[in-house]
N, C-alpha and C positions, 0 to 999 in steps of 0.2 A: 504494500500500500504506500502510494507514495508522498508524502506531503506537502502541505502546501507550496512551500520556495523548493521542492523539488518538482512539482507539479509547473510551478510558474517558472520555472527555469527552465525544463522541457519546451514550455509553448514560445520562451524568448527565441530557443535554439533552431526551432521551427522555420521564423522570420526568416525571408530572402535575402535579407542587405546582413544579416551575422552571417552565414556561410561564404558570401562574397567577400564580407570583408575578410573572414580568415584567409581564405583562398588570395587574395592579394597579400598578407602579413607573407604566407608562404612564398608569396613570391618574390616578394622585396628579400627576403631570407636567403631564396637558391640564387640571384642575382648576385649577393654579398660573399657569394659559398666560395666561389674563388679568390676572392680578396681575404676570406680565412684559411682555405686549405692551402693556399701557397708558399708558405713557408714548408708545410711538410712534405711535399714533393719533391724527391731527388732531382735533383737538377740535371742528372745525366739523361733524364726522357727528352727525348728531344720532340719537339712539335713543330708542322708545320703551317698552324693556325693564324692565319695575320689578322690584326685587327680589321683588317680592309674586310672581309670575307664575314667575319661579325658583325660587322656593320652593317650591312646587308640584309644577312638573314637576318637580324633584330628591328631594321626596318621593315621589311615584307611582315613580321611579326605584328608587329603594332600597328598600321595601317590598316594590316586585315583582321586582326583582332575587334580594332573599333568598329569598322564595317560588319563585322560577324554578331559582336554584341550587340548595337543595333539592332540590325534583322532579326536576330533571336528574339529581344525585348519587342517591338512590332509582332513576330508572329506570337508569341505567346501572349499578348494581352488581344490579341485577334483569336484564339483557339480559346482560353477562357471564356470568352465572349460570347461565341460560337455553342460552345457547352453548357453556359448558365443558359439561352438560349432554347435548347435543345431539349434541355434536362431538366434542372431545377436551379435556381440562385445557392441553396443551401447546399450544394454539391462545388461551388467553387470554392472554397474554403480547401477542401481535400486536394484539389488540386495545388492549390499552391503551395500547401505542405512538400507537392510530391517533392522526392530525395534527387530524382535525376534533375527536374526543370533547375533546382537552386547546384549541383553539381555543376553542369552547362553552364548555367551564366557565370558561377564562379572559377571555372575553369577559362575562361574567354575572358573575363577581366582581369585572372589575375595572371594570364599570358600576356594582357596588353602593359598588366605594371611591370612584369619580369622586362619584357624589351626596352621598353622607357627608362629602368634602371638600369640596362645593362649598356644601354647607349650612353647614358650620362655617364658611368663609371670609365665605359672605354674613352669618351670623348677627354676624361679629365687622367686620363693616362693611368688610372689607380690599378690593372690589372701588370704586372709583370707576362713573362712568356708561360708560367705555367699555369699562375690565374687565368691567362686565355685560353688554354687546355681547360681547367674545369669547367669555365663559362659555355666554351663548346659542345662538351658532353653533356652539360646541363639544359642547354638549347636544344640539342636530339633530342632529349629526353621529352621536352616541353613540345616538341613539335609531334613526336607518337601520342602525347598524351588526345593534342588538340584534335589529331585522324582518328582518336577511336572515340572518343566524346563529340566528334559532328556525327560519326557512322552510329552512336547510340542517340543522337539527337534527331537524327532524320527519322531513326524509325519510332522516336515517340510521338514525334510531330504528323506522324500519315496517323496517329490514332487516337491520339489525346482527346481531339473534339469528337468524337464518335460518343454517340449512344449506351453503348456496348460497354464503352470502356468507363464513360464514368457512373455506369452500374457498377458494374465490377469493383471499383474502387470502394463504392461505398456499403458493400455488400461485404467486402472483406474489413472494412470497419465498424462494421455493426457485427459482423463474425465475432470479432477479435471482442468486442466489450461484452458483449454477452457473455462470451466463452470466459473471462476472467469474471465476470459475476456470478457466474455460476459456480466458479472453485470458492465465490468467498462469497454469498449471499448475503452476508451481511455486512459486509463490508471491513471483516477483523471481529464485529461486535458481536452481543448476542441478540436472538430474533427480538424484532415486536412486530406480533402477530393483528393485534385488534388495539390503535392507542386509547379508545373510548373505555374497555374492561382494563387494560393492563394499566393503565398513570395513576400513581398515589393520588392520595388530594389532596397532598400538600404541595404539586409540583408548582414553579413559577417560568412562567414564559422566556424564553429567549427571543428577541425582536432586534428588526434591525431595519434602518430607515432606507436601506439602498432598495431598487425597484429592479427583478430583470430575474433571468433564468441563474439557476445552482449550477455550476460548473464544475465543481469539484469541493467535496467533503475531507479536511484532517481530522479522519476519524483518533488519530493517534492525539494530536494536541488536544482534542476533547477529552480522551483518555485520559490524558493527563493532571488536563486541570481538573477533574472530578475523584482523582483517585488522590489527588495532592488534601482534597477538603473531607473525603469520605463520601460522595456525593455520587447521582446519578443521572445520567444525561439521556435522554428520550427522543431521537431524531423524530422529525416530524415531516418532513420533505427532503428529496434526493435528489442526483443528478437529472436537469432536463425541468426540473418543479419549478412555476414563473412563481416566485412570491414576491411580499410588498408589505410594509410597516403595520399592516394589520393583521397579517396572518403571522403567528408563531414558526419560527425555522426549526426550535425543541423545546420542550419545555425539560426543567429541572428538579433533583428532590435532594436535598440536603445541600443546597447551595443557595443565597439569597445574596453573595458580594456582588455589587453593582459590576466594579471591574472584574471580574470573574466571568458575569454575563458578558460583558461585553467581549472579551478573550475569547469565549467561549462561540460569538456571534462572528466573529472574527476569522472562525476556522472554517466559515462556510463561503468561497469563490463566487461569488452572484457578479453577471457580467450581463451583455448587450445581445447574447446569441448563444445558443444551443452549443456545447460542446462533443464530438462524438466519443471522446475518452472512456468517460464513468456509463455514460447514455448512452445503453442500447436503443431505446425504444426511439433518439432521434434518427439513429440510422434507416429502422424499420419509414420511419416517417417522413423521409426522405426519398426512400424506396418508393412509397407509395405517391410521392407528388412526382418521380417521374411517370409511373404509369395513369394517373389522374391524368396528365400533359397529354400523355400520348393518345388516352382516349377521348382530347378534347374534341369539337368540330373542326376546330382548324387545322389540326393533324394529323387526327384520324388514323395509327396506327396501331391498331391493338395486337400486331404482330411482337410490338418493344414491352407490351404491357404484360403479354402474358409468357415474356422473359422475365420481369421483373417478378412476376408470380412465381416463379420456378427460384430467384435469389431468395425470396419471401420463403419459400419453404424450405431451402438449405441451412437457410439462419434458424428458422424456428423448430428444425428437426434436432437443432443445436439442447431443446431443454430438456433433461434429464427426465426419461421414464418411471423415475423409482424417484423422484427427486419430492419430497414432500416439507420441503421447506424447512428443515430441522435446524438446528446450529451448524455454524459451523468447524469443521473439522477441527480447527484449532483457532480457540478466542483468543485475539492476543489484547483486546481492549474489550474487557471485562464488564466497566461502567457504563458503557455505552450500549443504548438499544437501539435498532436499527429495523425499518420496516422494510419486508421482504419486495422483491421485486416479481410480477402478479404476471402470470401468464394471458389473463382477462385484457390487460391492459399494452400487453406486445399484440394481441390480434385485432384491437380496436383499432390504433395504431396504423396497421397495415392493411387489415383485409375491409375494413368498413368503407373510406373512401374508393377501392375499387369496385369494390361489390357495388356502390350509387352511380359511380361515374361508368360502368360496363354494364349497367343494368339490360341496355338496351340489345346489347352485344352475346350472344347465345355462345360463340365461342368463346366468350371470357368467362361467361355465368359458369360452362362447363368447364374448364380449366380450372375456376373456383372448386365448383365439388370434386374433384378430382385433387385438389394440392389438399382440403379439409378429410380424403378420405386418406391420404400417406399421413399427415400428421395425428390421424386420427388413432391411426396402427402404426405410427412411432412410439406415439407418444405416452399412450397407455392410459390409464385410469387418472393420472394427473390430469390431461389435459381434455377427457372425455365432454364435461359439460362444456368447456370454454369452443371445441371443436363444433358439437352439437348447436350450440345458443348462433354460432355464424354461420353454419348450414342453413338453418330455418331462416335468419335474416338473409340471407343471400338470396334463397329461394322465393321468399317475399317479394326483394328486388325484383326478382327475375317475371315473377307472375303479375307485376301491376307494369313492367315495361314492354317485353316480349309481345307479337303481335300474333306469330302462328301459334296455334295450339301447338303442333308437331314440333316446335322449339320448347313450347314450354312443358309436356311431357319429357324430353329428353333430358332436362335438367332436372323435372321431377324424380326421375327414377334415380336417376343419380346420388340425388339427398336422400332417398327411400332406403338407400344402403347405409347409409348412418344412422339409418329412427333409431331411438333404442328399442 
């Protein structure tokens, strides 16, 4: 579990201008690398590197460098664009995370600082004859980097803006969060199952005046502070929860120090937008505004939509058949209770806005009964009524849009498999 300045250190690391800039630090570095390593070079190597010839290829360097990083920066806020677009706004976010697009640019600009430093160093004589042997081989090296980072940029660039792909991306990020709340349901803590029956009545609210979605939970510095006073801490809202100064983020029992509360209000990240880290269910949600998109009028492809059905149930084949919400395996923050994460609540999520938006669409209805009958026998006796409760809503859809009878038996028989 990771904490808050480890969490918020993470998303700094993220940003595209920290990798670019390391990526030039490195390069101002390997530029300097011969004006360090040349003392330790035997002198009997003999080289026959001229400056003239450095010159050169460190110009072609930095001239095409700038040109290069340009046009990268151009296509890539044109393929973003293109995507949000296509897909959803909340899917550009993953994008710019991605590891290649901040690689790329950082590799193209910090090729274009290596030549601008290494032309200023030759220009001001600082390299002796074997500094210009390192600088050389440190130039080959810079120039293989640059042919296999265009030959990895061209081919993200034929697919980045596709459909396809940024499903896929956010299909492996709603994978990946699920699949880490599932090892720890509760987040380190121990369950709260119903907070109406479980809260003392002595507990006191935790409030906090900022407005906007939960981002991330230090389940540990609440630990903390509740284990330091003897006290117990009651989350009330998770990652992905919009709250606001009036709704309680925990309430407390054996804790009433003002700065305490506050410390304790402190450990919950409320920002301006959905995180997919802690929050599976923004993935799921995300999944489901692109195929909402796709089944609009104006696009009309419910070809991409009931791809997106099919991410929809690789994720949701993800919840544990035997999984009954217990503790978890090992509580490492004892004081803390943590309300479980609701299977009810991943399928509204997802499958409610396609079930309305494909209502009219017989081969999306059927696709529906069909992903509700695999999760149905994945999933097992956990997920039985939550499977069932979306069948009959689906079917609903399906019987007041549907226009042939012969569409809407088809999709009846289909639900007929899951009656109990």
């Amino acid at each position: 579990m990771l904490s808050r300045w480890q969490w918020l250190l993470a998303q700094f690391a993220r940003r595209l201008w920290v990798r670019v800039t390391l990526f030039s630090i490195a390069a101002v570095f390997s530029a300097l690398l011969g004006t360090i390593l040349e003392p330790f070079i035997p002198g009997e190597i003999l080289t026959q590197v001229g400056a003239d010839a450095l010159d050169n290829i460190l110009g072609i360097l930095a001239s095409s460098m700038l040109a290069v990083t340009t046009f990268s920066l151009t296509t890539m806020v044109t393929a973003y664009t293109a995507a949000t677009s296509n897909a959803t706004p909340r899917s550009s976010q993953l994008l710019m995370d991605d590891p290649t697009t901040q690689n790329t640019l950082g590799t193209f600009i910090g090729s274009f600082v290596f030549s601008l430093v290494g032309i200023i160093l030759l220009s001001t004589e600082a390299y002796g004859e074997n500094g210009r042997l390192v600088l050389f081989f440190v130039t080959i090296f810079v120039i293989i980097l640059i042919v296999v980072t265009l030959l990895r940029w061209i081919d993200y660039l034929s697919k980045v803006a596709r459909v396809s792909e940024v499903t896929d991306k956010v299909e492996a990020s709603a994978t990946r969060a699920l699949e880490n709340r599932m090892k720890r349901p509760y987040l380190g803590g121990r369950p709260l199952r119903d907070p109406e029956i479980e809260l003392p009545a002595d507990t006191v609210p935790v409030q906090d005046e900022r407005i906007g979605y939960v981002q991330h939970i230090d389940i540990a510095a609440i630990d903390t502070c509740a284990a330091e006073h003897g006290g117990r801490v009651f989350v009330l809202v998770w990652p992905g929860k919009f709250v606001d100064p009036s709704r309680p983020l925990a309430r407390v029992s054996g804790i009433d120090d003002a700065k305490l509360l506050d410390n304790i209000a402190k450990s919950f990240t409320i920002g301006d937008q959905r995180s997919f880290d802690q929050d599976p269910r923004f993935g799921l949600c995300v999944l489901a505004e692109i195929a909402s998109r796709a089944l609009s009028p104006g696009i009309n492809d419910p070809g991409t939509a009931i791809d997106v059905i099919g991410s929809g149930v690789r994720i949701l084949a993800k919840w544990p058949a035997d999984d009954d919400h217990g503790a978890d395996d090992e509580v490492e923050f004892p004081h803390v209770f943590v309300p479980a994460l609701l299977a009810d609540d991943l399928f509204d999520d997802f499958f409610s806005p396609i079930a309305r938006d494909g209502a009219r669409l017989v081969e999306i209805q059927i696709k529906l009964q069909k992903a509700f009958s695999t999760l149905g026998a994945l999933g097992g006796p956990p997920l039985a009524a939550t499977v069932q409760r979306h069948t009959t809503r689906a079917l609903a859809h399906a019987e007041a849009a549907l226009v042939l009878d012969e569409d809407k038996r088809a999709v009846r028989d289909l639900a007929a498999r899951l009656a109990p």
